[in-house]
C-alpha positions, 0 to 999 in steps of 0.5 A, a space after each residue: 552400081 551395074 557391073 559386067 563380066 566375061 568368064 570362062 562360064 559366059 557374061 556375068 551381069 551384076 548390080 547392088 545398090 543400098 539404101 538407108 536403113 537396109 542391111 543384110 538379109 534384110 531384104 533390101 540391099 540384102 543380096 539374093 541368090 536367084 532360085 533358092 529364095 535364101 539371103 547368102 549366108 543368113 541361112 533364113 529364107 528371103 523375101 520374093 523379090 526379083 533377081 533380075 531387072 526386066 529385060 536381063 535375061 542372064 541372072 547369077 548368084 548374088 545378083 541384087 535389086 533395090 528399089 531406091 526411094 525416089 523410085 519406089 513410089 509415093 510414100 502413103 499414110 500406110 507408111 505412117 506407122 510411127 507417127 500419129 496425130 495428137 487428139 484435139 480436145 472436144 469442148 462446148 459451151 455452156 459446159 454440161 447443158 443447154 436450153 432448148 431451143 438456143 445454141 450450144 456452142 462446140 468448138 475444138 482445141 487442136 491446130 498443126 503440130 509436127 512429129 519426129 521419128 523414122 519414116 522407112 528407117 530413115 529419120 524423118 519429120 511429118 506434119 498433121 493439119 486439121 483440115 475437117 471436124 466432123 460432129 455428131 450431136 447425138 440428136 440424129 443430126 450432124 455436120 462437117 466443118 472446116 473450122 475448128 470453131 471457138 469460144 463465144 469471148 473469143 469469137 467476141 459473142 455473146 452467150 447462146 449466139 449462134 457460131 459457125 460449129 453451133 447446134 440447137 436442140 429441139 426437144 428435152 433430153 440427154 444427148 451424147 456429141 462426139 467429134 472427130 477430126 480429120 488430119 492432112 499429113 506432109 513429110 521430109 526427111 531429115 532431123 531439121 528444117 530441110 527441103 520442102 514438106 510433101 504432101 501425103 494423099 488422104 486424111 487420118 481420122 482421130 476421135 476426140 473425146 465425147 461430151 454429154 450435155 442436158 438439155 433443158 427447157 427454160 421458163 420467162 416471167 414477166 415482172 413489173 420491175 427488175 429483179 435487181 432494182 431496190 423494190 424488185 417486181 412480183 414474180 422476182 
C-alpha cells in the first residue's frame, strides 16, 4: 500500500505491495533500493526494475514496485513451463499395410485432459484440448483435420471405406506417417474446480509417435464358384 511522509529531509512517498509466490530478493515484493541496483540486505544485485511509478518524481531507499497478476498482463504459453500436453497415440488401419489404391484408415487416441502444478508460483490447473491433427502421409501429400478420427468398427464401416482422416496410396512402396497435434490450452488458478477456465492465445504442437506402412498391390481372380463352397471353382 502507497504511504507518504514529511521529514526534516522533504516528502517520503513509499508502496509495497506482494503477491504469491514472491519473497525477498526475489524480485518481486522484494524491496529495492533505487541507484545501486542491489536487494537490501541480500547482498546480490537485483533485477532492473523501476523505483518509482511513472509520474513520481521523489524516489527513496526501500521504495518497491510490483506488478500484481491482474496487471501484469495476459498469461502466454511462454508461462506454461510446467505443464505440457500429453502426446496422443497415432494409429492406423490395416496395422502395418495397405493396398494400393484403397484407403488407409488414421485416426488418433487422444482428447482433453487437464494438469495440476504451479503456474507463476501459484498453484494452478491448465486444460489442453486437441483442437487440430496434422498428418504427413510420407507420399508427399498431407492434410489437417479437426477431428481426431476413429476406428472403422467405431465409425460403423467397413474395411478400406474411406474415413474423414483416410489416405489412399498411389504407387507401391514403404511410407513413413507422422502426425502431430496441435492443443489449445485454458488455465485457473487454484487446486480445485474454482472460477472459470481462461483461455491462453495460441496452440502447442506435440509430435505423436510415427507409423510405417507397406503398401502393396492386390491381384483378383475370377472363379467359376466361390472359394468356399463345397466344390470351389478353378483359381481357388
Amino acid at each position: 500500500e502507497p504511504t507518504a511522509g514529511v521529514t526534516p529531509d522533504g516528502v517520503e512517498l513509499g508502496a509495497e505491495l506482494t503477491i504469491p509466490g514472491s519473497g525477498p530478493g526475489s524480485g518481486v515484493g522484494a524491496g529495492f533500493a533505487p541507484g545501486n541496483g542491489v536487494a537490501p540486505g541480500s547482498g546480490t544485485p537485483a533485477p532492473a526494475v523501476p523505483a518509482c511509478r511513472p509520474g513520481i518524481d521523489v524516489c527513496k531507499d526501500g521504495y518497491t514496485v510490483t506488478m500484481p497478476l491482474d496487471q501484469r498482463g495476459p498469461i502466454t504459453l511462454s508461462d506454461l513451463v510446467n505443464f505440457r500436453p500429453a502426446p496422443g497415440v497415432h494409429r492406423m488401419e490395416p496395422d502395418g499395410w495397405s493396398v494400393v489404391g484403397l484407403d488407409t484408415n488414421f485416426f488418433a487416441d487422444t482428447d482433453a485432459h487437464v494438469q495440476g502444478d504451479l503456474l507463476l508460483g501459484i498453484p494452478a490447473q491448465v486444460r489442453f484440448t486437441p483442437v487440430a491433427f496434422r498428418w504427413d502421409y510420407g507420399d508427399g501429400s498431407s492434410a489437417t483435420r479437426a477431428s481426431k478420427g476413429g476406428s472403422w468398427q467405431a465409425l460403423g464401416l467397413g474395411e478400406f471405406d474411406a474415413t474423414a482422416t483416410s489416405h489412399a496410396y498411389l504407387t507401391r512402396g514403404r511410407y513413413a506417417i507422422s502426425l502431430t497435434i496441435d492443443f489449445r490450452a485454458e488455465y485457473r488458478f487454484g487446486a480445485g474446480p474454482m472460477g472459470a477456465w481462461v483461455p491462453i492465445a495460441g496452440t502447442v504442437p506435440i509430435a505423436s509417435d510415427p507409423l510405417s506402412v507397406e503398401v502393396l498391390r492386390a491381384t483378383t481372380v475370377l472363379v467359376e464358384r466361390g472359394c468356399t463352397a463345397l466344390r470351389p471353382g478353378p483359381g481357388c
